[in-house]
C-alpha positions as CSV (number, residue, x, y, z in Angstrom):
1,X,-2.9,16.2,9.5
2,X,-0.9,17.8,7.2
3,X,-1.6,19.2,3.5
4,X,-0.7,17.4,0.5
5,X,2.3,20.0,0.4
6,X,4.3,17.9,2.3
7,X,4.4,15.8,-1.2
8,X,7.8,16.4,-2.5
9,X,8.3,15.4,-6.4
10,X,11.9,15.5,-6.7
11,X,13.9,15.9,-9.9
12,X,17.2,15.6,-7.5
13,X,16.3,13.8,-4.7
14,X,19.5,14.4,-2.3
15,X,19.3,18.2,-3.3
16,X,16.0,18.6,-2.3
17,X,16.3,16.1,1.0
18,X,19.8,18.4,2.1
19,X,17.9,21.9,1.7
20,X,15.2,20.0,3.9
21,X,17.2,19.2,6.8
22,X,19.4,22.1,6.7
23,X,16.1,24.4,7.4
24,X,15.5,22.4,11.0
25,X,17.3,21.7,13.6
26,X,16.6,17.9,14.4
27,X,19.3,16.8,17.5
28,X,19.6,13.7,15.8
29,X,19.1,11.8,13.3
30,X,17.8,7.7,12.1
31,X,18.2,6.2,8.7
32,X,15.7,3.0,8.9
33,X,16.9,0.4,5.6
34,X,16.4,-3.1,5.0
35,X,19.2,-5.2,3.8
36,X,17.7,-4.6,0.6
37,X,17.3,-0.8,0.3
38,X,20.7,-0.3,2.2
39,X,22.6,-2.4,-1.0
40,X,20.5,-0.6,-3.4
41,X,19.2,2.8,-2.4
42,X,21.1,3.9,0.8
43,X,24.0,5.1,-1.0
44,X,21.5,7.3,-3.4
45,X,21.0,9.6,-0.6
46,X,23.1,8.8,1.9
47,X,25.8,11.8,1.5
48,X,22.8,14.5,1.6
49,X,22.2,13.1,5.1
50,X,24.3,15.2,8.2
51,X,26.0,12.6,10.7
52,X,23.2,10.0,11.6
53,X,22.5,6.5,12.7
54,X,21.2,3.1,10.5
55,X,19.3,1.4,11.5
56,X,18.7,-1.4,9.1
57,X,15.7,-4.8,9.5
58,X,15.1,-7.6,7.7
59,X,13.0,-7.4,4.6
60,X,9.2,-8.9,4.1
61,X,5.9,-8.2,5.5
62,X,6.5,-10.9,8.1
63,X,9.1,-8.9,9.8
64,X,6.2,-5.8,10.2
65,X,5.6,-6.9,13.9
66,X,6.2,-6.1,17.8
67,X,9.6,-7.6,17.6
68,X,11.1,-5.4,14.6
69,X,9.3,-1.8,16.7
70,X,11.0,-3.3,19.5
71,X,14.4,-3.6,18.0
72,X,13.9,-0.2,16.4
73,X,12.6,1.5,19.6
74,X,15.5,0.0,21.4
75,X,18.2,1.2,19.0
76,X,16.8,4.9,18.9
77,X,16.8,4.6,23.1
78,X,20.0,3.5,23.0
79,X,21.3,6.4,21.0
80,X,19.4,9.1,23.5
81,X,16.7,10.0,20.8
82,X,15.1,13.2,22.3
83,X,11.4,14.3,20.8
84,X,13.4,16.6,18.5
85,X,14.9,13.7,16.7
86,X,13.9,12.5,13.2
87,X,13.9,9.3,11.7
88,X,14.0,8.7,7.7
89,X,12.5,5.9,6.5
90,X,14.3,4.3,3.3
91,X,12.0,1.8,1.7
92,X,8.4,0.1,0.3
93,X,5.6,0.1,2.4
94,X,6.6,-2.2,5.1
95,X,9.5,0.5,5.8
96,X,7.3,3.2,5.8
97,X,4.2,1.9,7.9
98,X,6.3,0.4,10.4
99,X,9.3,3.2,10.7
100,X,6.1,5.9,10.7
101,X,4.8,4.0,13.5
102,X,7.3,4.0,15.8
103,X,8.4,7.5,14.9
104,X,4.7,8.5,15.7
105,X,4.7,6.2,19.0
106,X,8.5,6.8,20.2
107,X,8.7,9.4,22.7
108,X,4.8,10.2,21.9
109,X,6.1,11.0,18.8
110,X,8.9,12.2,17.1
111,X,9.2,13.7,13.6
112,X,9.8,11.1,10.8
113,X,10.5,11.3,6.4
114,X,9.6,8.7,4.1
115,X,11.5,8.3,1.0
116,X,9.6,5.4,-0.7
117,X,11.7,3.2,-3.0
118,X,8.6,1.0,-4.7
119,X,6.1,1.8,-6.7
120,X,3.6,0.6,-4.7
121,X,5.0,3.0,-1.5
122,X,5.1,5.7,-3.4
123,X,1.4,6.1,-5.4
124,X,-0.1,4.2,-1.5
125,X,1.8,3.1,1.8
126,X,3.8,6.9,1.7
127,X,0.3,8.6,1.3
128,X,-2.6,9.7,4.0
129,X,-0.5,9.3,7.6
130,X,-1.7,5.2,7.7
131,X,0.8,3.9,9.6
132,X,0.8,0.3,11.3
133,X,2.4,-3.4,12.0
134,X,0.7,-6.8,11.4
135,X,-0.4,-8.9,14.6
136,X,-1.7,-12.8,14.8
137,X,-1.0,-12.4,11.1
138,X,-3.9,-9.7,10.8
139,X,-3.0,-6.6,7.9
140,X,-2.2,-3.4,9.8
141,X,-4.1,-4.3,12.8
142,X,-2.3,-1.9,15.2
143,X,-1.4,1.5,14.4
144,X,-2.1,5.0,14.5
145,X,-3.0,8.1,12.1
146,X,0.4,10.4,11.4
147,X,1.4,12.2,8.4
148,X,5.2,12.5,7.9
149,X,6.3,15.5,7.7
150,X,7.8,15.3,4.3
151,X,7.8,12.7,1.3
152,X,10.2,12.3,-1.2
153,X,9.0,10.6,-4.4
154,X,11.9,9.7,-7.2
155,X,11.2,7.3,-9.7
156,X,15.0,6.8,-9.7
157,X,14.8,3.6,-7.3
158,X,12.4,1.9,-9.6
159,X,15.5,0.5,-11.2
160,X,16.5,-1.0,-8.5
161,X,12.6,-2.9,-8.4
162,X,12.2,-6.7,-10.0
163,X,9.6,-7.0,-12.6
164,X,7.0,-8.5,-9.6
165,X,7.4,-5.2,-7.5
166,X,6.7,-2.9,-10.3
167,X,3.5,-4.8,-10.8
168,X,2.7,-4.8,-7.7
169,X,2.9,-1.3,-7.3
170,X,0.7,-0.9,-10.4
171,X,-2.4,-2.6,-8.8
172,X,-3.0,0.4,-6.6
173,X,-2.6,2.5,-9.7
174,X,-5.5,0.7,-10.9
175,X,-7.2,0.8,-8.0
176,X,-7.3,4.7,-8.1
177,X,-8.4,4.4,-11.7
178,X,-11.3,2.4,-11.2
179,X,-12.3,4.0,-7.4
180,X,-12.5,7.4,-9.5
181,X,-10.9,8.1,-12.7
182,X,-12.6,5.9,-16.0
183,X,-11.3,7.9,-18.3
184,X,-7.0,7.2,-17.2
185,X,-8.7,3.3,-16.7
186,X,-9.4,3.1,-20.9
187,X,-6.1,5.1,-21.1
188,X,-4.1,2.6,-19.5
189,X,-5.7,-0.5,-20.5
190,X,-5.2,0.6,-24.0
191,X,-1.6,1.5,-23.8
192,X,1.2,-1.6,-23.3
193,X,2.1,-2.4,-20.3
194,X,6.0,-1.5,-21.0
195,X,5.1,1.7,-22.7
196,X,3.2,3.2,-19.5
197,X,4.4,6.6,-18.2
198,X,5.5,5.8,-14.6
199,X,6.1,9.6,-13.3
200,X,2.7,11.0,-15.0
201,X,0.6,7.3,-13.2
202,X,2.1,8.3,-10.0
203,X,1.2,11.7,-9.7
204,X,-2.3,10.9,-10.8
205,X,-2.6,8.7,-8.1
206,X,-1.2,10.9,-5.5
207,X,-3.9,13.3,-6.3
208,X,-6.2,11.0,-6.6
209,X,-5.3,10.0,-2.6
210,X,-4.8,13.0,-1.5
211,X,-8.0,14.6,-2.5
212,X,-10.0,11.2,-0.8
213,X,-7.4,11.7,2.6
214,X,-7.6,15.7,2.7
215,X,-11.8,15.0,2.8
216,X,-11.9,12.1,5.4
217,X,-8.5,12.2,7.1
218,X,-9.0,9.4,9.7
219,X,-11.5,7.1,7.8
220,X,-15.0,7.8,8.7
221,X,-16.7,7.5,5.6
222,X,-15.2,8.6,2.0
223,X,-11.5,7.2,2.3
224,X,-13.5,3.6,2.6
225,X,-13.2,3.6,-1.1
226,X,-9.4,3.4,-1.3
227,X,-9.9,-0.2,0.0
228,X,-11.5,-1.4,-3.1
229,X,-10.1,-4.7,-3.5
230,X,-8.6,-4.6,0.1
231,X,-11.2,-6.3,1.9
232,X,-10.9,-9.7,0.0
233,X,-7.2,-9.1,-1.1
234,X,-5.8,-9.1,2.3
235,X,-7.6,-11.8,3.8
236,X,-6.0,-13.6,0.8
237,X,-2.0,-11.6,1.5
238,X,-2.7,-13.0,5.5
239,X,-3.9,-16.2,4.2
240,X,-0.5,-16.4,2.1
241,X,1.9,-15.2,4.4
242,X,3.1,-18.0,6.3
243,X,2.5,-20.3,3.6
244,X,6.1,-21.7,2.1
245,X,6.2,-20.5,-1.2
246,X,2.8,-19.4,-1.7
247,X,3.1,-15.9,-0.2
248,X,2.1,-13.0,-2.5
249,X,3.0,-9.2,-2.6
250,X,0.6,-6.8,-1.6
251,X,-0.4,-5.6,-5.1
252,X,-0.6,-9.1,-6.2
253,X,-3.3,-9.9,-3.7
254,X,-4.9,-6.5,-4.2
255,X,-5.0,-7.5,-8.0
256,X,-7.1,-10.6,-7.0
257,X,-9.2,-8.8,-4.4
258,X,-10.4,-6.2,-7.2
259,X,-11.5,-8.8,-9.3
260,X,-13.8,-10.3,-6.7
261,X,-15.0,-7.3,-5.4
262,X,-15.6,-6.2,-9.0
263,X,-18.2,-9.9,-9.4
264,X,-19.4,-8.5,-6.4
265,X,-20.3,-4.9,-7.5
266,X,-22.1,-6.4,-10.2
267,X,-24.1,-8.8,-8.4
268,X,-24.9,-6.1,-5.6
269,X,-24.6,-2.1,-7.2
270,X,-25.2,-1.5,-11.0
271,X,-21.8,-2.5,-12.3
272,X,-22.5,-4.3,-15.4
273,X,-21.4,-7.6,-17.3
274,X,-19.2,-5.5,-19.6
275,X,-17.6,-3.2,-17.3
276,X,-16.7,-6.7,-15.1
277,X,-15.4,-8.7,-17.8
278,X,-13.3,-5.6,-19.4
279,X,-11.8,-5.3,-15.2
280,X,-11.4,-8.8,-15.2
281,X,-9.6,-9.8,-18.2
282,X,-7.3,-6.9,-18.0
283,X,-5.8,-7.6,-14.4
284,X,-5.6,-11.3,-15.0
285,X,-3.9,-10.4,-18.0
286,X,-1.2,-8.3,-16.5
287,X,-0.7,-10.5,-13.3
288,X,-1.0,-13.9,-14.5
289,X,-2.2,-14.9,-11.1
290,X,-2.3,-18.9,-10.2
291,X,-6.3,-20.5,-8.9
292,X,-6.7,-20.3,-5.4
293,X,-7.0,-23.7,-4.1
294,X,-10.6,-24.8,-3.2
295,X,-9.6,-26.3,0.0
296,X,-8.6,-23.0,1.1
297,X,-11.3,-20.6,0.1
298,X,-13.3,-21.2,3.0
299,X,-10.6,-20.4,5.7
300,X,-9.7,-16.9,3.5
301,X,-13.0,-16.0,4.1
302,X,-13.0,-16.5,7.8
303,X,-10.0,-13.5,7.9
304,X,-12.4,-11.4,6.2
305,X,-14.1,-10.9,9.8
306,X,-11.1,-9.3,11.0
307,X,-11.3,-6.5,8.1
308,X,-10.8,-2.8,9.6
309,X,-13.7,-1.3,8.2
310,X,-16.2,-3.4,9.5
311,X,-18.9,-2.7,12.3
312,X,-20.2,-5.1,14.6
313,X,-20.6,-8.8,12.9
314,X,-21.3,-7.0,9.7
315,X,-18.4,-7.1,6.9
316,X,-18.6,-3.9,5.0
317,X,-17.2,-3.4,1.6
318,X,-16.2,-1.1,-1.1
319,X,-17.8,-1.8,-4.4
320,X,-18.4,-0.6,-8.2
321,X,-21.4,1.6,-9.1
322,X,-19.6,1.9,-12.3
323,X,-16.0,2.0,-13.8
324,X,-14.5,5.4,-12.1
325,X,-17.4,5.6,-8.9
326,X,-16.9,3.6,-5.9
327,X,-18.9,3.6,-2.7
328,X,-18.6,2.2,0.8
329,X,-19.9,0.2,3.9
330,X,-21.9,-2.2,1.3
331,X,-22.7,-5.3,3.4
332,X,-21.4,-8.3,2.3
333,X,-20.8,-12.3,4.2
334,X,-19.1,-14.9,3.5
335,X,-21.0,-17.0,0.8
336,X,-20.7,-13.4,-1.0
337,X,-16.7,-14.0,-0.6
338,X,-16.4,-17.3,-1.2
339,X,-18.4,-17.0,-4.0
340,X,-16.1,-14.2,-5.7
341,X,-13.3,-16.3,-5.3
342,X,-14.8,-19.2,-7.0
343,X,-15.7,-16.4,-9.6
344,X,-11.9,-15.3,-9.9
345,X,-10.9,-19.2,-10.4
346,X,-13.3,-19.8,-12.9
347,X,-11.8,-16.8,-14.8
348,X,-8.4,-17.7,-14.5
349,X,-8.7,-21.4,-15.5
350,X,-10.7,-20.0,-18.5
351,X,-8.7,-17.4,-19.4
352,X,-7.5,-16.9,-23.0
353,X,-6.2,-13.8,-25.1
């Protein structure tokens, strides 16, 4: 896999993406958009792009599936995509997992760009070669391991991002913060919310990533802990998903997920009462989320058997020794889960300033 040197922080995005291309010698050339990043952030870059194709999907995680590869794979065959193609991917993390993937699976692979347009693609989904699509309504449950061969990160799109996705993007900043950094946790819990520097957060947690990715590229042991929060949080995103007008955005769930696996790390590791309420009250804070209903909680916790990082019939998890050290495969079943999301509900019906 490649270096973090394929991390591109542009000050001028379509200079740096034009000197890019011009050094290879690609036969042709994708643009993958949604009908969202094509209004908004096509036209950004669009002109430091040679002659190309666009390909453009709906938006939503529910489009991340067999059907949309299909339609993609059929529109680069159409065009007589060779292996010495490329295919830039314009978008948040659904763009980037899914165009990555079928990049990485077209032709047994071709090269692909992401040029994340979220937050939350651009300090996560655009970083450490994950690359996947959703099946039976299961998070990432095909895919592959594939760096692209260059990312471009502008906050420029962010204004193009409604108040919801910037949050949502922020969750995974304080993921990274908690997973290994307590000292830029108190930083940013102490600082407003409107007041926080977007560039410096996501070049913290790029390195934060990178350095985790560059030691366990493909997930074997160390990387674990970049799904603090994960294991809970999408079993509640899945749950969501089909649900009319219930579903949540990733960072949204996430923000849930690492308050139960917080309750968790202090009834299992050393994580104390402080530490838990200080986590707590600061993400409920900031993301206002709604109870889950009780009626549901036990069916969440059924997905949680499907989670990627478990082994056998044993659900492994990422917990808290303390703020800023996270560890992994911590066993964990399903009264543990149900009994964190009771935890979470408690808190947010209780919740006051």
């Amino acid at each position: 896999m490649n270096q973090p040197n394929n991390i591109v922080f542009c000050q001028d995005i379509g200079h740096d993406l034009s000197a890019y291309i011009s050094r290879h010698q690609y036969s042709k050339i994708a643009v993958l958009v949604d009908e969202n990043t094509k209004l908004h952030c096509y036209s950004l870059v669009q002109s430091a792009i040679p002659e190309h194709i666009l390909i453009e999907i709906k938006s939503g995680e529910e489009q991340k599936n067999l059907e949309t590869c299909k339609h993609i794979w059929d529109e680069l065959t159409s065009n007589s995509f060779d292996r010495k193609s490329l295919l830039i991917n314009i978008g948040g993390g659904v763009i980037g997992d899914m165009g990555g993937f079928c990049a990485a699976t077209y032709k047994r692979g071709i090269e692909f760009i992401n040029i994340p347009t979220t937050l939350l693609a651009q300090v996560d989904a655009s970083i450490g070669g994950k690359l996947g699509i959703d099946f039976q309504n299961f998070k990432n449950h095909i895919g592959v391991f594939q760096d692209p061969s260059k990312v471009f990160l502008n906050s420029i799109f962010f204004a193009t991002l409604n108040p919801a996705e910037l949050r949502s993007g922020f969750a995974e900043i304080i993921k990274h913060c908690l997973i290994r950094d307590k000292n830029k946790f108190d930083e940013i819990i102490q600082t407003p919310y409107k007041e926080l520097d977007w560039f410096s957060l996501i070049r913290h947690s790029v390195d934060i990533k990178n350095k985790v990715v560059a030691e366990d590229p493909t997930e074997k042991g160390l990387r674990k802990i970049l799904n603090f929060g994960h294991t809970v949080g999408h079993a509640i995103e899945s749950y969501f998903l089909e649900k009319p007008g219930k579903k949540l955005l990733h960072g949204e769930a996430i923000a849930i997920g690492m308050i139960c696996e917080s309750y968790l790390s202090n009834k299992k590791l050393a994580l104390v009462e402080p530490d838990l309420k200080l986590i707590t009250d600061y993400i409920i804070r900031i993301y206002k989320s709604a109870a889950v209903p009780t009626d549901e909680i036990e069916e969440i916790a059924q997905l949680t058997k499907q989670d990627k990082k478990n082994e056998g019939n044993k659900i492994n998890c990422s917990l808290l020794n303390n703020i800023g050290n996270c560890t992994y495969n911590i066993k964990i079943d399903q009264q543990d889960i149900k009994a964190s999301i009771e935890y979470f509900n408690h808190c947010v019906t209780n919740y006051t300033k």
